[in-house]
C-alpha positions in Angstrom: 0.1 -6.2 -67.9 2.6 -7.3 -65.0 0.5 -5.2 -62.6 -2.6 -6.8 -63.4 -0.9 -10.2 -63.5 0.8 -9.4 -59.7 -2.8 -8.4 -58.8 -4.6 -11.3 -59.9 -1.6 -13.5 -58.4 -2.0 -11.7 -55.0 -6.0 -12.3 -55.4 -5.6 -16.0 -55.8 -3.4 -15.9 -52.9 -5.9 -14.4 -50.7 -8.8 -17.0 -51.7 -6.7 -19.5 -51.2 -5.3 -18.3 -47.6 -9.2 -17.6 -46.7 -10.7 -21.1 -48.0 -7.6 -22.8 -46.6 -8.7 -20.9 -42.9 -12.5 -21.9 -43.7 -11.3 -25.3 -44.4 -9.3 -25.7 -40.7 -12.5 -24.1 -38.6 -15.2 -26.4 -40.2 -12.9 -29.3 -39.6 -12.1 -28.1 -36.2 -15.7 -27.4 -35.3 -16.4 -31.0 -37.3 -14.0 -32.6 -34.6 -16.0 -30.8 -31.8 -19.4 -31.8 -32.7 -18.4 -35.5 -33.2 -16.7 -35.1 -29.3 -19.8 -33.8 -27.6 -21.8 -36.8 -29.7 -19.1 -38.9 -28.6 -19.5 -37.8 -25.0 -22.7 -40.2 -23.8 -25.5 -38.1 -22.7 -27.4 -38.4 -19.1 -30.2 -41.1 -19.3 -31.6 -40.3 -15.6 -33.6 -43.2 -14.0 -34.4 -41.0 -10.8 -37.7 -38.9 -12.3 -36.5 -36.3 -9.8 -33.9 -34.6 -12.1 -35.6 -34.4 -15.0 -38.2 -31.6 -13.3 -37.3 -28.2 -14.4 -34.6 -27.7 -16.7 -31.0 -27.4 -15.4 -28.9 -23.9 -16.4 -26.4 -26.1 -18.7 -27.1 -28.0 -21.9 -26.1 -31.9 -21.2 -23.0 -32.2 -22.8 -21.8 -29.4 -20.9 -22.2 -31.3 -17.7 -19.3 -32.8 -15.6 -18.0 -36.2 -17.1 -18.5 -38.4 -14.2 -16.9 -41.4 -16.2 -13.4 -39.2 -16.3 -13.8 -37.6 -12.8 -14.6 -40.7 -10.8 -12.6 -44.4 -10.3 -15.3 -47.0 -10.6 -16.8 -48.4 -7.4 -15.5 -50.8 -4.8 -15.0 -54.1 -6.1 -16.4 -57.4 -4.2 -14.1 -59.0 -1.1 -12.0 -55.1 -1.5 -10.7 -53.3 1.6 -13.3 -50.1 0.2 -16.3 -52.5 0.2 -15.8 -53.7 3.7 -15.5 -50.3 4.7 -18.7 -49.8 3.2 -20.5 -52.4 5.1 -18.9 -51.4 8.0 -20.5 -47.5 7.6 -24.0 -49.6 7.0 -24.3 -51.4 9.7 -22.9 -48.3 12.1 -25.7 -46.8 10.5 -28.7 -49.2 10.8 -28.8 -48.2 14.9 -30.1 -45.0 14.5 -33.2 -47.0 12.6 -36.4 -44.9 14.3 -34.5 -42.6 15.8 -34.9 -38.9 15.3 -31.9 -38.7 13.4 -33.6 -41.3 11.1 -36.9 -39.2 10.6 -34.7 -36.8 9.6 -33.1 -38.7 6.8 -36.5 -39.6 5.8 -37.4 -36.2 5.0 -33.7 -35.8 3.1 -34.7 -38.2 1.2 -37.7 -36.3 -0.7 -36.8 -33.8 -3.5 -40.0 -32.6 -4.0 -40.4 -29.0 -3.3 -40.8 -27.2 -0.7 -39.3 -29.7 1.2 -35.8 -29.6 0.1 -35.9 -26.0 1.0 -37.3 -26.1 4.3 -34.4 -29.0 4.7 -32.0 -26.0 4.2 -33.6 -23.1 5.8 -32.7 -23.9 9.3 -28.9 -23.9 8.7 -29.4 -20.5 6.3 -31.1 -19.1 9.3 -33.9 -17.6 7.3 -37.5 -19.5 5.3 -36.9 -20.5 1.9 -39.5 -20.5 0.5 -41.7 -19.7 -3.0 -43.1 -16.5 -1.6 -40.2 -14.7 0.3 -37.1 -16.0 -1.6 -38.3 -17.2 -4.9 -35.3 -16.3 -6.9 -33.4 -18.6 -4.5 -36.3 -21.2 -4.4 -36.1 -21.2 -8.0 -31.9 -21.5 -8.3 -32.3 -24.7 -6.0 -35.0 -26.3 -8.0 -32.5 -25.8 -11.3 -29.3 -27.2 -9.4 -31.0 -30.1 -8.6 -31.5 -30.7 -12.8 -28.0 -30.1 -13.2 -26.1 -31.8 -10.0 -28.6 -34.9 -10.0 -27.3 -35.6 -13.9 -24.0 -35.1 -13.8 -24.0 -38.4 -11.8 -25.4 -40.6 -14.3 -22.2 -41.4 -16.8 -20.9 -43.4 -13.7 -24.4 -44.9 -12.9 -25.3 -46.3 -15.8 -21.9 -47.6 -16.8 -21.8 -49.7 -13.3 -25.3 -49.9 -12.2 -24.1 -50.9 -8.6 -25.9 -52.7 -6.2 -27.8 -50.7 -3.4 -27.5 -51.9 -0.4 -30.5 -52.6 0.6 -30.9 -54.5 -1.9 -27.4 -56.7 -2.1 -28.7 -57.5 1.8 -32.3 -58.3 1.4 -33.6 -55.2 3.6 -35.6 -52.2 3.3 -35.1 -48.5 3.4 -36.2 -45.1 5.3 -38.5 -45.1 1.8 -40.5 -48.2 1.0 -42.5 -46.5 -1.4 -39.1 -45.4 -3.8 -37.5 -48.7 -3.6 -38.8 -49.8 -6.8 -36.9 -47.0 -8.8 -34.0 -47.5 -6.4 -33.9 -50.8 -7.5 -33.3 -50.0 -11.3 -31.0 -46.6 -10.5 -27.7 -47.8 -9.8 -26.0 -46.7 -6.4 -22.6 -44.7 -7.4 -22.6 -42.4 -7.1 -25.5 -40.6 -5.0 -27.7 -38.1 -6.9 -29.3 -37.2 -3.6 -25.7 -36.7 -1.4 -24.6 -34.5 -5.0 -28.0 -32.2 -4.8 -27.1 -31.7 -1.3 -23.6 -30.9 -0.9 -24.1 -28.7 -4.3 -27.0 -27.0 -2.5 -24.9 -26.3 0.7 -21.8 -25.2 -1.4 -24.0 -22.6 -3.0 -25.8 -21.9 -0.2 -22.5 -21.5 1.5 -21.5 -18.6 -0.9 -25.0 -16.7 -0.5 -24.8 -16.7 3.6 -21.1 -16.8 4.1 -21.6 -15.9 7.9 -23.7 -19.2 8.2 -21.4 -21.3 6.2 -20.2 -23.5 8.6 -23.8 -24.3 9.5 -24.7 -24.3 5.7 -21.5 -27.1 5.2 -22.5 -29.3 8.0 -26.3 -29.4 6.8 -25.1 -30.2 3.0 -22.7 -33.2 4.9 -25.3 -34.3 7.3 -27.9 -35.0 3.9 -25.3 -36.9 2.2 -25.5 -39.2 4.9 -28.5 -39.2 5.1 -28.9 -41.8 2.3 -26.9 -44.2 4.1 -28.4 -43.6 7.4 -31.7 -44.8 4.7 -30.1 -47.7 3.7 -30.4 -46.3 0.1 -26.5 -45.7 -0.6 -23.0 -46.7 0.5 -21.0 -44.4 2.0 -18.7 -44.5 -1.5 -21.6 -43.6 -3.3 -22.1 -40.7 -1.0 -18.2 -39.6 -1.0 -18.5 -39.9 -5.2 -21.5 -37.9 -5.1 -19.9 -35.0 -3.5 -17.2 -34.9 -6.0 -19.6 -34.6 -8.5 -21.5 -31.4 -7.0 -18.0 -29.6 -7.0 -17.4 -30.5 -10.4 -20.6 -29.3 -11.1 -20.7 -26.0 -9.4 -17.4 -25.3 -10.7 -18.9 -25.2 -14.0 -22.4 -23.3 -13.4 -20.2 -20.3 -12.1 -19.4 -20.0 -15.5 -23.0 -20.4 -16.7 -24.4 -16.1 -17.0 -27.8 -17.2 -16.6 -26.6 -19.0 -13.0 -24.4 -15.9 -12.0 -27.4 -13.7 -12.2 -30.0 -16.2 -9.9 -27.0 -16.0 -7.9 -26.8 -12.5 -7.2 -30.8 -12.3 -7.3 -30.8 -14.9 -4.2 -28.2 -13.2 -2.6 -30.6 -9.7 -2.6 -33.2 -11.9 -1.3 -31.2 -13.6 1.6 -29.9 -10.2 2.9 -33.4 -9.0 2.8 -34.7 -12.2 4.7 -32.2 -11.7 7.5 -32.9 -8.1 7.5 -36.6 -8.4 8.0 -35.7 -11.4 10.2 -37.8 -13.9 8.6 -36.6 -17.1 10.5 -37.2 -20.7 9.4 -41.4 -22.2 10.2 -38.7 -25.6 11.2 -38.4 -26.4 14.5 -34.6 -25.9 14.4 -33.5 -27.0 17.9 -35.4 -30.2 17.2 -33.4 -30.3 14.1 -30.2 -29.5 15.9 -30.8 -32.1 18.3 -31.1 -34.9 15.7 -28.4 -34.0 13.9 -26.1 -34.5 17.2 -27.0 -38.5 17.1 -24.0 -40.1 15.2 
């Protein structure tokens, strides 16, 4: 009788040791779920990066409204270094340099990728390199998002707009208008693109960097961002990148574009741009 008693005693135990351990994980995983609802989701303006899905889930993204201070205030010392960079910026208006940023400024594919192939050193392209055409058309989901906590919280200005003028892109300034400046989703896609890009050519990197910089400014070369926006926007592609290595699905378009840049180079498939052209534009400052 004690026996069965010390059984049934050791019994209860047990339940009440596994309910009480059932109990702390559904609170615990309670606590998460209301986090991530907690956590505002990206509401992008910019039709761009909402094309393809990204490789993470939205509340996996970067959290822009913890990574980032909020944007210059009016009559600061960061704003008039802001106008500053603009008007330094509005002489290379026509210029080669500003054809360039013209054609930085579209994110439809191909062009993005024919943006980057010079500074790879081989075409990207749908054909040769999809697997790496493919990884850039996802990252641009991903990267151009994780910017949108900040925007929407601030909806800054543009400058051509707070000034009256126009930009490299007549025809977008009507979205621009309603997409708040800070940070830039366009400088974020490109120095996320030239970060990854970086790690697939590492013997081009330098080139790779430089390219990813020069797009950034691109956008205030267009008139379309401040150069904060553009700074902010490339602390947003590292955040981002940072957290895609840890995304499987990313790791293995990585090491599939990585196959198909080594082939490129080895079969010597060089970019359709005119590169010195390029080159030579990107030399204005």
């Amino acid at each position: 009788m004690k026996l069965e008693l010390t059984i049934k005693m050791k019994a209860i135990k047990l339940i009440g040791s596994a309910l009480f351990s059932f109990m702390a994980i559904f609170a615990s995983e309670s606590a998460l779920a209301q986090a991530d609802q907690s956590k505002p989701l990206a509401k992008p303006t910019d039709p761009h990066f909402n094309l393809l899905p990204g490789f993470l889930p939205a509340a996996s993204l970067p959290d822009s409204l913890r990574l980032l201070r909020p944007p210059p205030a009016s009559d600061s010392a960061a704003l008039a270094q802001d106008e500053a960079a603009r008007q330094d910026a509005a002489r290379l208006k026509g210029s080669p340099r500003w054809q360039l940023a013209v054609r930085d400024a579209d994110l439809n594919f191909p062009q993005p990728a024919e943006n980057f192939s010079c500074a790879m050193g081989i075409s990207i392209d749908a054909q040769n390199t999809p697997h790496l055409y493919k990884l850039m058309q996802r990252m641009l989901t991903d990267v151009g998002l994780s910017t949108y906590g900040v925007k929407n919280k601030f909806q800054r200005t543009r400058p051509f707009a707070r000034h009256a003028e126009g930009t490299c892109t007549p025809g977008d300034e009507d979205i621009l208008r309603t997409d708040g400046s800070y940070p830039s989703g366009h400088s974020a896609v490109g120095w996320g693109w030239a970060l990854v890009l970086a790690e697939i050519n590492p013997e081009r990197s330098d080139e790779i960097l430089s390219r990813g910089l020069a797009f950034g400014q691109s956008r205030v070369i267009c008139n379309a961002h401040w150069q904060s926006d553009v700074d902010a926007g490339r602390i947003m592609a590292a955040a981002t990148v940072a957290r895609l290595h840890s995304d499987s699905s990313f790791a293995a378009g990585l090491q599939s574009a990585r196959a198909e840049a080594l082939r490129s180079r080895q079969a010597n498939l060089k970019p359709r741009n005119d590169c010195v052209a390029e080159a030579a534009s990107l030399s204005e400052r």
